[in-house]
N, C-alpha and C positions, 0 to 999 in steps of 0.2 A: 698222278703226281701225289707226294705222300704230302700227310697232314698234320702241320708243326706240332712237336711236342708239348702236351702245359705247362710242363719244365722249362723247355726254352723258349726265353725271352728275348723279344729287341732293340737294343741300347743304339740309340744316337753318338755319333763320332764325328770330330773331325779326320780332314783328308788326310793323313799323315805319311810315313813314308816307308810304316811298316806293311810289307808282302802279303799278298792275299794268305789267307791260314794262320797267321802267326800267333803262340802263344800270348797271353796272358792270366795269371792264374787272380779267379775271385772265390772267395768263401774257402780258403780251402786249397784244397787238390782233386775236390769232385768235380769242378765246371771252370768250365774253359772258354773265352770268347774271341769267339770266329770273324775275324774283316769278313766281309761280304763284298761285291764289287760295288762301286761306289760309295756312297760313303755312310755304310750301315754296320751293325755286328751284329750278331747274335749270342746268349750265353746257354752253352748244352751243357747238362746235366750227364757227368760222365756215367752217371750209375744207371740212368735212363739204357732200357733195349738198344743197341744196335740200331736197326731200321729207322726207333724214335730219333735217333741223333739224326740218321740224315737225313730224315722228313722233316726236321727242324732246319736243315739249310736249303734244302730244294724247295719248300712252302715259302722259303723268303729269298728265291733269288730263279725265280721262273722254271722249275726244275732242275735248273743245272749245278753244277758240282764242283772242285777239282780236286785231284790228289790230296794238294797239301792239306783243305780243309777236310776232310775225309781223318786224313793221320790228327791233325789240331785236336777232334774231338776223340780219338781213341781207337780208330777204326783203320785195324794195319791192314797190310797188304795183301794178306792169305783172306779177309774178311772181301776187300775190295771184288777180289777175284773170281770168290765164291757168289759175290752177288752179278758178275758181271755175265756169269757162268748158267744160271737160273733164269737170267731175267730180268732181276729188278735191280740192277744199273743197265744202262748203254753205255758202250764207249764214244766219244763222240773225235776227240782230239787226243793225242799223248800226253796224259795224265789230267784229263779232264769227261767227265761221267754227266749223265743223266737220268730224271726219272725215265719211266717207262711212257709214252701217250705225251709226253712233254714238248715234242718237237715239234710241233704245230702252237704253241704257247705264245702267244704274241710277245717281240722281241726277244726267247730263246736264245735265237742264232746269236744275236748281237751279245748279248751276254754273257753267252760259252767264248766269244771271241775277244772278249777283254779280258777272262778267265785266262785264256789258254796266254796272252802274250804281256801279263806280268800286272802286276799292283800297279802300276803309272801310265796304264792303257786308256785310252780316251779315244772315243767312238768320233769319228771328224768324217769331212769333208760330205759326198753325198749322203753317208748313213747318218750322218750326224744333222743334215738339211732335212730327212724323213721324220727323225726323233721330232725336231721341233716344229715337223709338218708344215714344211717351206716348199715340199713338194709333195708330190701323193706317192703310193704304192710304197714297194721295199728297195733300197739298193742293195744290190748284190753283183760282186763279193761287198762283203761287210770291208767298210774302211775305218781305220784304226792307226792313232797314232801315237807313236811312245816321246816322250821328251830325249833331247841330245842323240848323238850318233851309235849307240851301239846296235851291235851289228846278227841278227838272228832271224833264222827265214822264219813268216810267219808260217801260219799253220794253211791246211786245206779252206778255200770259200774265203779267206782272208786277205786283204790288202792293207800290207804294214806300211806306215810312211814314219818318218822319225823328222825329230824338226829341233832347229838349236833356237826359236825365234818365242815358244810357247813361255807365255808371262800368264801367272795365276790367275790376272784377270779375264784371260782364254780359256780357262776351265769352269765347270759348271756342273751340276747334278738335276738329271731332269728327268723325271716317271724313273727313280731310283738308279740311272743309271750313269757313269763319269761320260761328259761329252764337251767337246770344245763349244764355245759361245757360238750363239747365230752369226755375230759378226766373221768368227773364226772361219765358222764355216763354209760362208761367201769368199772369203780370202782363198781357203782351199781347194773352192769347189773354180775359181774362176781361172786356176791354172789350165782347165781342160774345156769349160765352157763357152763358145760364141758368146757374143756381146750382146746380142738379145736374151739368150737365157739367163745370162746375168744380170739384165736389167729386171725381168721379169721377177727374179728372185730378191733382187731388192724391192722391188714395188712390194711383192706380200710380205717380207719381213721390213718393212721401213711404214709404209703406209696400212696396208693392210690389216695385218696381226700387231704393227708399232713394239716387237722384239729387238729392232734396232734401229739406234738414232746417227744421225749424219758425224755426231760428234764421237760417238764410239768409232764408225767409219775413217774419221779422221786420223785417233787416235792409232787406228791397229795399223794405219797405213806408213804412219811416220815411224814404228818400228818394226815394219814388216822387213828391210833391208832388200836382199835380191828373190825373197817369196816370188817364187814363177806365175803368180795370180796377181801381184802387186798393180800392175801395167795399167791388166787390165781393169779392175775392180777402180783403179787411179778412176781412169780412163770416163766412164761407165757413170761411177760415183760423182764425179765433175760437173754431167751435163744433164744428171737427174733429180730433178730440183720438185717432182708428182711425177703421178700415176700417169705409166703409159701403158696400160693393161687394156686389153681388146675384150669384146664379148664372143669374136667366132673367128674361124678360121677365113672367111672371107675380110673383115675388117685385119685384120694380122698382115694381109697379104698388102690391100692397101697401104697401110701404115709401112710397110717395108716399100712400095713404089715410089711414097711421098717421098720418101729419106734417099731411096737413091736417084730418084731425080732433081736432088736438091730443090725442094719446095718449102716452103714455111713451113714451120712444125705445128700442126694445133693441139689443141686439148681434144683431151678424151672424156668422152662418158660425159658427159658434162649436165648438170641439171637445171630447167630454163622451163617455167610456165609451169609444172607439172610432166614438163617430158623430159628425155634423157637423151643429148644431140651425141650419134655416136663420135664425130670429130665437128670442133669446134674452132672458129680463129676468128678471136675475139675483134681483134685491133679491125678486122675486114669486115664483119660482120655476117661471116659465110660460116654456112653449117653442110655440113657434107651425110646423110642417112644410107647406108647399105640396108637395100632390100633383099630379102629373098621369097621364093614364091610360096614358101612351107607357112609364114609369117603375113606374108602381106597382099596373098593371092586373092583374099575374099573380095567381092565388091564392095562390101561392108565398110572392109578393113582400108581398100583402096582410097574411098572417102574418106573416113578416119583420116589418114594420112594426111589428104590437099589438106580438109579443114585445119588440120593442128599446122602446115604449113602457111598458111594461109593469116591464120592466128599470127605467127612468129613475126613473120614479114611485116605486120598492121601495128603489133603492140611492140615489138624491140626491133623493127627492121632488119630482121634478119632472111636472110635470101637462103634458102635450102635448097642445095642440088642432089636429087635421086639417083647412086648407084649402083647398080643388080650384080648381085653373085654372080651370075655367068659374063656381064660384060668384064669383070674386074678379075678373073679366073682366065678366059678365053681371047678379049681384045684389052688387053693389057696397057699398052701404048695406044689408045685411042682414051682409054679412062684419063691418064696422064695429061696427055693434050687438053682433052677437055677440063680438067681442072684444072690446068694451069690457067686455060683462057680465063673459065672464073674468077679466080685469084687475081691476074692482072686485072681483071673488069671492075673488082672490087674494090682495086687497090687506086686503080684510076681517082676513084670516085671520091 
């Protein structure tokens, strides 16, 4: 990737509504500055090499390029060509370029694809939940979306949505680049999401990382109109008042049996003595521990275990029932049963 020019500089901007590339002339008629995606510029020194011009906007915008700003700084089409020709551009989209080694650049892709579909392109729904690391890995296709109805296929690897409902306080600038808010994104993302994943995603963005508060929630709901995510996000948003976040895929599974055997719902994770009850229900005084044998197989560990039950029951009366990854995996409806006797036992009482 080339390495910005010491002629060009980078000026702070607001978000405005002029098109990636667009002139402005400073000092002169020697420099020229460049929108950048999001909401940065650049000012290239037009008397600067060739090559320094555009290693002055791919050093500030993850290698990538497009047309317009390529021409903005002085670099016509016969120039484009010849470098696309050698080597040091790629083409990657129609009328948008890259360094050479650049595509492996952490967020690249997402950045060539705000590039390619216009100045008021904002990175949404799952790409837009990775950016602010609401979930892990990359989403692909990169999702993108423009304000109002007009109407233009997006490019290759791209997923264009258009939206009439996008209010300024839905846009944001985050690791340099235009993205809808976490709230947004949750709205977006829960048009396509089950009700658990969308719980999950509020738990790290609400409690977790605290990116978004119940009241922004509220707010985006009451002018979200017929948003296809609305319902659910309503829905979801309503009955999630903490953390209903699991530590393993055996507790996950419980937590989904309690729910559809219409059981009382308890806490999670919950911390008592120095230990951590994986499901709790306070009002009963019942604590539910999934063991498995990778964790809890030592004899060691086996003791460990009574004794801290033992503790729990004597100093807060709490009654702990142990149960094993394979019963809650394999005899499914016998876990059920038996906690419900529990729960009735306790509630007797």
């Amino acid at each position: 990737m080339g390495v910005a020019d010491p002629t060009a500089t980078r000026t702070a901007t607001a978000r405005g509504s002029a098109r990636s590339g667009e002139l402005s002339e400073i000092d002169g008629s020697s420099h020229r500055s460049v929108k950048l995606v999001g909401q940065g510029r650049i000012t290239v020194d037009l008397r600067a090499p060739i090559d320094a011009r555009i290693d002055a906007i791919t050093a500030a915008q993850r290698g990538q390029l497009s047309r317009e700003q390529l021409l903005s700084c002085g670099v016509a089409d016969g120039a484009i060509l010849r470098r696309v020709r050698n080597g040091r551009l790629e083409r990657v989209h129609h009328g948008l370029y890259r360094a050479p080694r650049s595509a492996d650049v952490p967020l690249a892709v997402e950045t060539a694809a705000l590039l390619a579909c216009g100045h008021d392109a904002l990175l949404s729904h799952h790409s837009a939940l990775t950016l602010w690391r609401l979930r892990p890995g990359i989403a692909r296709p990169v999702h993108v979306t423009i304000p109002g109805d007009r109407g233009f296929p997006g490019p290759a690897g791209v997923k264009l949505h258009r939206s009439r409902t996008l209010a300024p306080r839905d846009i944001r600038v985050h690791r340099g680049i235009a993205v809808t808010s976490p709230a947004r994104a949750l709205l977006d993302a829960a048009a396509t999401l089950p009700d658990r994943d969308v719980e999950l995603l509020l738990d790290e963005a609400v409690f977790a990382q605290r990116l978004v508060t119940s009241a922004e929630i509220a707010d985006l709901l009451g002018r979200a109109g017929n948003h296809p995510g609305r319902a659910r996000l309503e829905r979801v948003a309503g009955a999630h008042d903490r953390s209903t976040k699991t530590d393993s895929p055996p507790e996950e599974r419980l937590l989904a049996l309690i729910r559809a055997a219409g059981l009382p719902e308890p806490r999670l994770r919950v911390p008592m003595l120095g230990y951590r009850l994986d499901f709790f229900w306070p009002e009963l005084r019942l604590a539910v521990e999934v063991d498995a044998y990778g964790t809890h197989g030592s004899p060691a560990r086996f003791e460990g275990d009574r004794r801290r039950d033992a503790r729990l029951l004597t100093e807060k009366g709490i009654s702990v029932l142990r149960l094993t990854k394979a019963a809650i995996e394999q005899r499914p409806f016998e876990v059920i049963a038996l906690l419900a006797r529990a729960i009735g036992q306790r509630a007797a009482r």
